[in-house]
C-alpha positions in Angstrom: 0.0 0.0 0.0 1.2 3.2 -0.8 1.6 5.4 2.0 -1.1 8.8 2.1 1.0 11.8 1.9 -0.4 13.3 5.4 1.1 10.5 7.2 4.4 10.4 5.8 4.7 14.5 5.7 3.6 13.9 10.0 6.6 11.5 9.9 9.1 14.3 8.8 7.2 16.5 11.1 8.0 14.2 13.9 3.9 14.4 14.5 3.3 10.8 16.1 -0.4 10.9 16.4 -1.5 10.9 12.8 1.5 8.1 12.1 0.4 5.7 14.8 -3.2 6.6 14.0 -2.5 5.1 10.6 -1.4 2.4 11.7 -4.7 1.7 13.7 -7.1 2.4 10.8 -5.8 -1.2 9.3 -3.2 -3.8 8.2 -0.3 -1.6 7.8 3.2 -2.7 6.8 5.5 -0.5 8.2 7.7 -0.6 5.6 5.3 0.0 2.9 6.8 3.4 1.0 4.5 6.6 -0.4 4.7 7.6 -3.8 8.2 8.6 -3.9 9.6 5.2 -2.6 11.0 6.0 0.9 9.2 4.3 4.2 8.2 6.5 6.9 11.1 5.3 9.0 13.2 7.2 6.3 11.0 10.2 6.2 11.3 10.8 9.8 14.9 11.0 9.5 14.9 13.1 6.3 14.6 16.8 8.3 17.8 18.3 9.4 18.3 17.3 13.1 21.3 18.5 14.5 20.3 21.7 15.3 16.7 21.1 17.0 15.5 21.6 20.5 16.0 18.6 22.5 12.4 17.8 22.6 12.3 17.4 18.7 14.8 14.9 18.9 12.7 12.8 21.7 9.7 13.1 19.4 12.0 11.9 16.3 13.6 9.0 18.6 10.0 8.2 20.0 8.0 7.7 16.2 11.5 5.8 15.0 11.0 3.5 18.0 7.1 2.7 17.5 7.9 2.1 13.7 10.4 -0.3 14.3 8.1 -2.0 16.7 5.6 -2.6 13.6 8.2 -4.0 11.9 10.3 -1.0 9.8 13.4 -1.4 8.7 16.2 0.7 9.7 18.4 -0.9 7.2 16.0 0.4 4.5 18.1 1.6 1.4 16.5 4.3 -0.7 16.5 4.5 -4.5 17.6 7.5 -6.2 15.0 9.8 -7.1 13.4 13.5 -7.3 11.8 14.3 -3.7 9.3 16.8 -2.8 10.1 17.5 0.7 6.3 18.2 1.7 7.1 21.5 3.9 8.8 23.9 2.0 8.8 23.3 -1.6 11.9 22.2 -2.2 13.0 19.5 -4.9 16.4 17.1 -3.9 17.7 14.4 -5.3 18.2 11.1 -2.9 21.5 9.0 -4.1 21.0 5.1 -5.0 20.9 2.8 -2.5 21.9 4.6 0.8 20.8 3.7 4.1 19.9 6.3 6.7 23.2 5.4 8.3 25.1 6.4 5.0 23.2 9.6 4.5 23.5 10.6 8.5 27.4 9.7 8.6 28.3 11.2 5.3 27.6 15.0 7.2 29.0 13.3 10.2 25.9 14.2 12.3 26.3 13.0 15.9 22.8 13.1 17.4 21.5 11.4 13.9 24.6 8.4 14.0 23.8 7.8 17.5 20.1 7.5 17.4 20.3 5.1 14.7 23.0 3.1 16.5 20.8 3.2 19.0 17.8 1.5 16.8 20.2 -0.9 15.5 21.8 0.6 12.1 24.5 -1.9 10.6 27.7 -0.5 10.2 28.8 -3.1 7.9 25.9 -3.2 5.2 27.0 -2.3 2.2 25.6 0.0 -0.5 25.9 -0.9 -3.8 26.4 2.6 -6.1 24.5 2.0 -8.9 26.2 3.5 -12.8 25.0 6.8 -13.7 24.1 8.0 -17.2 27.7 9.2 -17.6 29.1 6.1 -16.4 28.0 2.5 -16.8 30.4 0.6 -14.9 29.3 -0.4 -11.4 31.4 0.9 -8.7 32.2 -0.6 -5.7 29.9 -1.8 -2.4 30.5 0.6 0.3 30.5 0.7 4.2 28.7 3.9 5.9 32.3 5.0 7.3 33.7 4.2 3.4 31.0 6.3 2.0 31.6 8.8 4.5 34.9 8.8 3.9 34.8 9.3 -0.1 32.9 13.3 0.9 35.1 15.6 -1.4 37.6 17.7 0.2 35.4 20.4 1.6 32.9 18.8 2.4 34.9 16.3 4.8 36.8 19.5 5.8 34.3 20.9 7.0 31.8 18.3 9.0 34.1 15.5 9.9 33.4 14.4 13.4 36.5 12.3 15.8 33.3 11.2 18.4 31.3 10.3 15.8 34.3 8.2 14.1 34.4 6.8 17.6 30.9 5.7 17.8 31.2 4.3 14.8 33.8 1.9 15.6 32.7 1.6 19.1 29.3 -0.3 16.9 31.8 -2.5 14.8 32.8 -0.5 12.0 35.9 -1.2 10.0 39.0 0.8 9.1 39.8 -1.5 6.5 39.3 0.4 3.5 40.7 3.0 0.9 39.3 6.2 -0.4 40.4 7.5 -3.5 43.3 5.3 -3.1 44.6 6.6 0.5 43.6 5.0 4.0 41.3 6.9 6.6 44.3 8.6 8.4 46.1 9.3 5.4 42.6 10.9 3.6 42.5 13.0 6.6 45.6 13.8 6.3 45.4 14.8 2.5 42.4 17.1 3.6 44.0 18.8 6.2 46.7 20.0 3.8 44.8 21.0 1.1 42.5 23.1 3.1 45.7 24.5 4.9 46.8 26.0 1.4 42.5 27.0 0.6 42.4 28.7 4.2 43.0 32.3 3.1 40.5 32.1 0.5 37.3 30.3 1.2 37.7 28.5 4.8 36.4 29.2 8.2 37.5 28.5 11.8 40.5 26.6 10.0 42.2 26.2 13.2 39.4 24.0 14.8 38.3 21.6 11.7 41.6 21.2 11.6 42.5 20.0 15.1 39.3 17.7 15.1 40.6 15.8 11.8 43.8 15.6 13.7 42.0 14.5 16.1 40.4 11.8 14.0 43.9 10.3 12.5 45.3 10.0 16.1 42.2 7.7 17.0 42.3 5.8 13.7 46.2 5.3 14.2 46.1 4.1 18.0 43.3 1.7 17.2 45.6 0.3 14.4 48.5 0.1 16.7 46.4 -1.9 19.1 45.0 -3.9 16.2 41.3 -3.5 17.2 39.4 -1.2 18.8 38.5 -3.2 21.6 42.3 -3.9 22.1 42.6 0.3 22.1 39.6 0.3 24.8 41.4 -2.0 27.0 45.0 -0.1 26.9 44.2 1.4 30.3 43.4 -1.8 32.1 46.0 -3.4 30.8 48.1 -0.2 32.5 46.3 -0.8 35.9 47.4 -4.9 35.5 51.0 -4.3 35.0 50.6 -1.2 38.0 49.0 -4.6 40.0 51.9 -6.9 39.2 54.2 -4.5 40.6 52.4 -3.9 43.7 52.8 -7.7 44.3 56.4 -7.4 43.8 56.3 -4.6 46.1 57.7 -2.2 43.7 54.5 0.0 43.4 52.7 1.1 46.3 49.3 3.2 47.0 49.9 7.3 48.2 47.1 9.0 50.3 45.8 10.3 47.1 45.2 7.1 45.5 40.8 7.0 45.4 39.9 3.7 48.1 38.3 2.1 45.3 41.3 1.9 42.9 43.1 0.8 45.7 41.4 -1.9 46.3 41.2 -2.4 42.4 45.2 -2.6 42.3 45.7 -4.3 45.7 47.4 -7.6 44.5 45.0 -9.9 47.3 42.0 -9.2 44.9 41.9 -12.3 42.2 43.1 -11.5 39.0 40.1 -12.6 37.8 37.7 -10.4 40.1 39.9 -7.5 38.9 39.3 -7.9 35.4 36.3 -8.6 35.2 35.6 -5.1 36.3 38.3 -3.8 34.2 36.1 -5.5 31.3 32.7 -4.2 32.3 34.0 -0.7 32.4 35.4 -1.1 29.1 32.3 -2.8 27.6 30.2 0.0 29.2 32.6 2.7 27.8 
């Protein structure tokens, strides 16, 4: 059934009531699309987030969340196609195949990434780029971080997020991959020097985009060094076991300062097992 174009223009609106009331009126399929071919899981995503009032973003998380309980898919990939956005007469064009995930991470929007990690987004689906007119080769399958990844200069310059990278691989998202021929780090990298030598002429707050790419390729590079990222999680507690094994040897000892409950933590009488299993839980919950 195709969706009516009240319900699905309530979706973007983050209006619940007429969405849920739909859903009443008879057999619905939550992932049945309106005329333009996107579900209303996908429309209620498809307003600009970042910037609205805390309360928008419950109402957004709270229509996601009673969708997905009817069934919708938040894995739903969107054809490419000319969309009227309902609300202010504007025309865009939606890219082939992209999940909300891809379209969220590829402006490296925080709030939007984390809801849908949240609602169970998979970092590892792949989206296969269909050929354009100009082109009729197929390209290759791409990750949400590889599509992200693949922005042009500027546009990465300018919106790339290190705690969204973070959350990202936090979910299970991989590092191994190539844009435009470079790795992650070294893509960063290549942006931050271009946009060095654009600065004077088109670029704002230079200073800052560029500290949080920096940012970005020191997190990419530790987690490498560690060879995961859980590895990277655990460097700490692995810190605070070699800090116990010298306390057992009595070459490390706890000052005044030291908080009770690290003591206790690195106090060599407490089973090595005991002590990392809440090393692990901290780092699971991180």
């Amino acid at each position: 059934m195709v969706v009516p174009d009240d319900v699905w223009i309530a979706a973007i609106k983050r209006d619940l009531d007429p969405v849920r009331g739909w859903f009443a009126s008879g057999d619905r399929d939550a992932n049945d699309r309106d005329r333009e071919g996107f579900t209303l899981l996908y429309r209620a995503f498809q307003s600009n987030m970042e910037s609205a009032p805390e309360e928008f973003q419950a109402k957004r998380l709270a229509i996601a969340r009673f969708l997905i309980a009817q069934g919708a898919d938040v894995n739903f990939q969107a054809q490419a196609t000319r969309v009227d956005d309902g609300l202010h007469n504007l025309t865009v064009t939606i890219v082939n195949d992209l999940t909300l995930l891809h379209m969220s991470l590829s402006l490296w929007k925080a709030s939007e990434v984390d809801m849908l990690l949240q609602l169970g987004a998979d970092v590892t689906l792949k989206r296969l780029s269909r050929p354009r007119d100009s082109d009729h080769s197929i390209r290759d399958h791409v990750t949400p971080l590889e599509f992200a990844f693949s922005r042009y200069h500027l546009g990465l310059f300018s919106t790339f997020n290190a705690r969204v990278l973070e959350s990202m691989l936090r979910a299970g998202a991989s590092l191994d991959f190539s844009s435009n021929g470079l790795s992650p780090e070294a893509r960063l990298l290549n942006v931050i020097e271009d946009a060095k030598l654009e600065a004077q002429f088109v670029l704002a707050n230079v200073d800052e985009r560029v500290r949080e790419l920096d940012a970005g390729r020191t997190l990419i590079r530790a987690v490498r060094q560690e060879g995961s990222y859980r590895a990277y999680l655990r460097r700490p507690h692995k810190a605070l076991l070699r800090i116990r094994s010298l306390r057992a040897r009595g070459r490390a000892h706890a000052i005044d300062a030291t908080p009770p409950h690290v003591a206790r933590l690195l106090d060599p009488s407490l089973p090595n097992e005991i002590a990392w299993g809440i090393l692990t839980y901290y780092c699971d919950a991180g």
